[in-house]
MARLUM-329624 format. One record per residue (C-alpha): residue number from 1; residue in one letter; z, x negated, y negated. Coordinates in steps of 0.02 Angstrom, whole numbers, plus 32768, in hexadecimal, padded with zeros to 4 digits. Each point is the difference from the previous one (the first is absolute). Layout:
N
n NUM&res A&up Z&east X&north Y;
...
***
This chain:
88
n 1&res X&up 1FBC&east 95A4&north 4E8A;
n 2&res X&up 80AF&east 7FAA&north 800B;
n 3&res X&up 8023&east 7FF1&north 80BF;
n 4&res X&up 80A2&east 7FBC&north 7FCD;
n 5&res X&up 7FCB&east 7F32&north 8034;
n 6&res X&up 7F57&east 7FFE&north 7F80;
n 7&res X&up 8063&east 804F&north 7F6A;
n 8&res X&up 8093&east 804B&north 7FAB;
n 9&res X&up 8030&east 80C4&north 7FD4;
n 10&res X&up 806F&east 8023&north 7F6C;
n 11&res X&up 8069&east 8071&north 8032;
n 12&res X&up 7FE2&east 80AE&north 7F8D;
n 13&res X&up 8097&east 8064&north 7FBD;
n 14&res X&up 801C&east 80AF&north 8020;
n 15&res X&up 805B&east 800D&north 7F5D;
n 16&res X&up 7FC5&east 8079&north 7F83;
n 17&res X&up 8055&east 7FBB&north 7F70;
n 18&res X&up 7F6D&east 7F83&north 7FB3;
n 19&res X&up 8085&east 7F7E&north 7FD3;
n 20&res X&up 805B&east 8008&north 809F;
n 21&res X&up 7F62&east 7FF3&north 8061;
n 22&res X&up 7FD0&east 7F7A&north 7F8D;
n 23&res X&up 80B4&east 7F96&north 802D;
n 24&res X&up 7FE4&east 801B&north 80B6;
n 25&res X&up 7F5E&east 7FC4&north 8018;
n 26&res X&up 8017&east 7F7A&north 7F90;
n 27&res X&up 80A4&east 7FCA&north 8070;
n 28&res X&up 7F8A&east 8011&north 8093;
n 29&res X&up 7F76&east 7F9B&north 7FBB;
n 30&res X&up 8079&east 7F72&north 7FD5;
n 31&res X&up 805E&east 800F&north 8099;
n 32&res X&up 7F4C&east 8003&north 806C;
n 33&res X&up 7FE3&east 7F6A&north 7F93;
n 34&res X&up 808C&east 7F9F&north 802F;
n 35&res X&up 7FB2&east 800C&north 80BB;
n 36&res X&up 7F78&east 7FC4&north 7FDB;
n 37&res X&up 8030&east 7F60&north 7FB5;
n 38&res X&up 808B&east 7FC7&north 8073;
n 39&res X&up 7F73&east 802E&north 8086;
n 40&res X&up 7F7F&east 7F7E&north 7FA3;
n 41&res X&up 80A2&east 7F81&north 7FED;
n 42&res X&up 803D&east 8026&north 80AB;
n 43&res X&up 7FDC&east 7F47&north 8052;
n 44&res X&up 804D&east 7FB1&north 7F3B;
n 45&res X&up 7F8C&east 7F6E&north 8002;
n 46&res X&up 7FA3&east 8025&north 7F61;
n 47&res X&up 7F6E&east 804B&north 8050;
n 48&res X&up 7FDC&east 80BF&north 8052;
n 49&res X&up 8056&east 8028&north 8097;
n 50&res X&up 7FBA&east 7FEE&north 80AC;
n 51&res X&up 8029&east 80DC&north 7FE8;
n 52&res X&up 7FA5&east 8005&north 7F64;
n 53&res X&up 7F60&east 7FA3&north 8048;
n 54&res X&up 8007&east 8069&north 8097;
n 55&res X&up 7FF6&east 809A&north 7F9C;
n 56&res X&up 7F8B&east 7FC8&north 7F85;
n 57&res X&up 7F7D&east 7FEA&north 80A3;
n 58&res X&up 803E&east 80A7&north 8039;
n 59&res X&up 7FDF&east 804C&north 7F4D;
n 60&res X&up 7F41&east 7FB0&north 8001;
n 61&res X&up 7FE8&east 804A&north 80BD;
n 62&res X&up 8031&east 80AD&north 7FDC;
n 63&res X&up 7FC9&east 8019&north 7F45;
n 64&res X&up 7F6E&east 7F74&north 7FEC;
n 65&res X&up 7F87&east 807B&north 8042;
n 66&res X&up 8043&east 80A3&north 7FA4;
n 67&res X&up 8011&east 7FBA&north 7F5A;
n 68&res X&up 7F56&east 7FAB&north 7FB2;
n 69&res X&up 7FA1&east 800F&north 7F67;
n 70&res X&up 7F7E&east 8065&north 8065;
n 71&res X&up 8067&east 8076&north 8048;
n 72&res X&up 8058&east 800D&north 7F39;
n 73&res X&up 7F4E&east 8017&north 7FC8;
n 74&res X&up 7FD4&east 808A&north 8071;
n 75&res X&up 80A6&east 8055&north 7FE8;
n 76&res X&up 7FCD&east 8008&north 7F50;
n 77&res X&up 7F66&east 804D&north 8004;
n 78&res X&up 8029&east 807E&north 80AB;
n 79&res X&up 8086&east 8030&north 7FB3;
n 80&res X&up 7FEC&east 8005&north 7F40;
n 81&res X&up 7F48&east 7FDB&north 7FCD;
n 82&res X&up 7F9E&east 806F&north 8073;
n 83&res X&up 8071&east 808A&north 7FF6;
n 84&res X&up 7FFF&east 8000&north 7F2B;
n 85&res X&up 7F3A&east 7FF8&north 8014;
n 86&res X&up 7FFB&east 809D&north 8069;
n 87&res X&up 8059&east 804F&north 7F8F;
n 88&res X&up 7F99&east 7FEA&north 7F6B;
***
């Protein structure tokens, strides 16, 4: 759902290794992390950035409509309820 404005992606390792994978994506996590705060402190007057607002309104805009209880609700029972009731 990210468009790359409304959200942030974790970057996934290709690493096979479990720890490995584990160190990389935590050092992209943190590093993604670090964006995101100097972003929210960007104007330094103790308040969100003009940025941070602007995305925040971009976030509602985009993802407002797609993610709501109802559409969590119906998710639920398309996609798990109705399908373990056929079934029995």
């Amino acid at each position: 759902m990210s468009d790359g404005r409304n959200g942030w992606d974790i970057p996934t390792s290709d690493e096979t290794d479990e720890d490995l994978r584990d160190t990389e994506e935590s050092a992209s996590a943190l590093a993604l992390l670090g964006d995101i705060a100097a972003e929210f402190h960007a104007d330094g007057v103790g308040r969100p950035s003009t940025a941070w607002v602007d995305r925040m309104r971009h976030n509602w805009l985009t993802l407002g409509p797609k993610v709501t209880a109802a559409r969590m609700v119906a998710d639920y029972d398309n996609e798990l309820y109705q399908p373990m009731l056929r079934a029995l």
